[in-house]
N, C-alpha and C positions, 0 to 999 in steps of 0.2 A: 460770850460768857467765858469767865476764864476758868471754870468748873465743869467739866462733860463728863461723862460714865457714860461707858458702850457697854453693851452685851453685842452675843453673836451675830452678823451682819454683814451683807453683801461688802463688796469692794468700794462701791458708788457708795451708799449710806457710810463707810468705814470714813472715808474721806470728805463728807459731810459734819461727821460729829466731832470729829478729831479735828486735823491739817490737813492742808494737800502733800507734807512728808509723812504722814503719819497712820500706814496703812495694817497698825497692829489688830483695828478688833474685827478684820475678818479673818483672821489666824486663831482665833477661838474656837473650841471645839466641842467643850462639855456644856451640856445644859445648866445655866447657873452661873458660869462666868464668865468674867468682864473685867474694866480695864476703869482706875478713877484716873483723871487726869487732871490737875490742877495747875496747869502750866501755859491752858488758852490751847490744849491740845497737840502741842509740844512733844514729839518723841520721846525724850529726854525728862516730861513727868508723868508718864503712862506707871499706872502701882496696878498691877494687876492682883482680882481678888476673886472669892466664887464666895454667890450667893447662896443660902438655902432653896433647892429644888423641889416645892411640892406639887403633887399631880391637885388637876383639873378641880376634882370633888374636893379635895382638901382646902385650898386655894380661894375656890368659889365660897365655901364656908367660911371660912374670918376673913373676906371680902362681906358677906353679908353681916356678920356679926360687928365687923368696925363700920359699917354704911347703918347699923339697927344705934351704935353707940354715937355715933355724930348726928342720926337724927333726933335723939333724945336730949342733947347736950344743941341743936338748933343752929350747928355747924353749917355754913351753906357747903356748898357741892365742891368740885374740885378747881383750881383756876389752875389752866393747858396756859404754858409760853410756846408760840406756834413758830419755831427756827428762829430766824431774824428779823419776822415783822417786830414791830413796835409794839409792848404790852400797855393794854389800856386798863391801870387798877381800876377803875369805875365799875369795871363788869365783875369786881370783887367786895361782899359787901365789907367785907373785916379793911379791907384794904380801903374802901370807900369812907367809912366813918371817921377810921384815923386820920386820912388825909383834912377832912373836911373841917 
């Protein structure tokens, strides 16, 4: 993918998400930020940014409030791209109908 965003992360995962030059998002330190890269991981397109940080109870709350508003609107659930296996749209049904 030539679009990755890390947040704070071991050395091993740093150089999973990014390049094997590209050892910035375990040099992060604040809760919240992280590193967009649009360069395939590229040193050279690391934009670092920080997120909004909310705690637990907060978080978990408009986690359920946008899970209460996608069920109501008959959104299916989330589709995970799992690293570099191959994505199967099939198991997506939005992705399913368009294609078909």
């Amino acid at each position: 993918m030539v679009i990755r965003i890390a947040l704070q992360c071991n050395e091993a995962d740093a150089y999973l998400i990014m390049d094997q030059d590209n050892p910035a998002p375990r040099l992060l330190s604040r809760p919240g930020e992280g590193i967009y890269n649009d360069a395939a991981g590229a040193i050279e397109g690391n934009s670092p940014f920080q997120a909004v940080w909310l705690s637990e109870e907060v978080r978990d709350n408009y986690l359920q409030k946008v899970r209460e508003r996608a069920d109501e609107k008959k959104f299916p659930g989330p589709f995970v791209f799992e690293g570099s296996a191959p994505a199967d749209v099939r198991e997506n049904l939005i992705c399913a109908i368009c294609c078909n």
